[in-house]
C-alpha positions in Angstrom: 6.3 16.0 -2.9 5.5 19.3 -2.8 1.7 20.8 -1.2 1.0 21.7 -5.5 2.2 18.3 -6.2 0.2 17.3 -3.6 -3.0 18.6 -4.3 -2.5 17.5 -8.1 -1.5 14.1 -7.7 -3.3 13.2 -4.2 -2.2 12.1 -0.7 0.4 9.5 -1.2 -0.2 5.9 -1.6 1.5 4.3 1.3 -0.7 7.2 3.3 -3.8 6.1 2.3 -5.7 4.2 4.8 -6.9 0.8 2.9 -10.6 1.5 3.0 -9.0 4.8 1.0 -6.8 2.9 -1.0 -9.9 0.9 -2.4 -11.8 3.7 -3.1 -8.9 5.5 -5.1 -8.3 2.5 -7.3 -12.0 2.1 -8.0 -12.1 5.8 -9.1 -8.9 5.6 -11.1 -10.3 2.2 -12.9 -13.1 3.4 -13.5 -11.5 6.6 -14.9 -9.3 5.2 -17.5 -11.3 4.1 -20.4 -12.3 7.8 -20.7 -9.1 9.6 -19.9 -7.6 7.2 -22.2 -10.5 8.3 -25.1 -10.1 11.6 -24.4 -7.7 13.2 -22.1 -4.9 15.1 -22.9 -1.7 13.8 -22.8 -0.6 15.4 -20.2 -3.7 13.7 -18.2 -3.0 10.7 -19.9 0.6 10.3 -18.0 -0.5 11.7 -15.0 -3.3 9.3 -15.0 -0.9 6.7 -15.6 1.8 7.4 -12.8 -1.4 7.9 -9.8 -2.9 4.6 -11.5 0.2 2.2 -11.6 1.3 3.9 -7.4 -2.5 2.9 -6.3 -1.8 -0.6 -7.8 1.6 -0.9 -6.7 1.0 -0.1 -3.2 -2.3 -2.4 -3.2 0.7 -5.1 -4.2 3.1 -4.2 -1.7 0.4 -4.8 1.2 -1.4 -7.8 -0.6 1.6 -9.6 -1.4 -0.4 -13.1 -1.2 -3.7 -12.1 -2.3 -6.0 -14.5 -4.0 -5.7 -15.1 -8.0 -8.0 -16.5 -10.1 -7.1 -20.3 -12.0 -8.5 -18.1 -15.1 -6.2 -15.3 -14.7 -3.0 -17.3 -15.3 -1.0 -18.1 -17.8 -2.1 -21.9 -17.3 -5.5 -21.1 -16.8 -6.0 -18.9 -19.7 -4.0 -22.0 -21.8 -6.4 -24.4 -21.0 -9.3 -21.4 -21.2 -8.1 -21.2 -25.0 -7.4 -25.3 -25.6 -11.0 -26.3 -24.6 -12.5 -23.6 -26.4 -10.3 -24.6 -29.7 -12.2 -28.0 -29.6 -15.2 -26.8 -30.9 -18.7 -27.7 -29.5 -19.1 -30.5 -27.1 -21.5 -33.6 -28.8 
């Protein structure tokens, strides 16, 4: 990458230390909803490509990381059959 790329785009993922690499993806989530609204889309896709190497390097070093029963497939299933059945009596 060059120093203009750089500069643009940010330090590299796999450089960031991780108290860095929290911080960016806070920013960048936090970000989206109004670069999504109303950023060019130029910014859109840049926004994009920084947003999805944040998360994939936060991946890479949390390989085993703690998910949610709610945040799976099964969990949102069951999530979705109990709140089918209507009020509870």
């Amino acid at each position: 990458m060059t120093e203009s790329e750089n500069q643009r785009r940010g330090i590299e993922a796999a450089r960031l230390s991780e108290q860095e690499l929290i911080r960016e993806l806070e920013n960048i989530h936090r970000s989206r909803h109004d670069t999504l609204l109303h950023g060019a889309p130029a910014a859109l896709a840049s926004h994009t490509t920084r947003m999805a190497e944040l998360e994939e390097e936060y991946l890479r070093r949390h390989p085993d990381r703690p998910v949610t029963a709610g945040r799976t497939r099964a969990g949102a299933r069951a999530r979705t059959h109990t709140e089918s059945d209507g009020p509870s009596r």
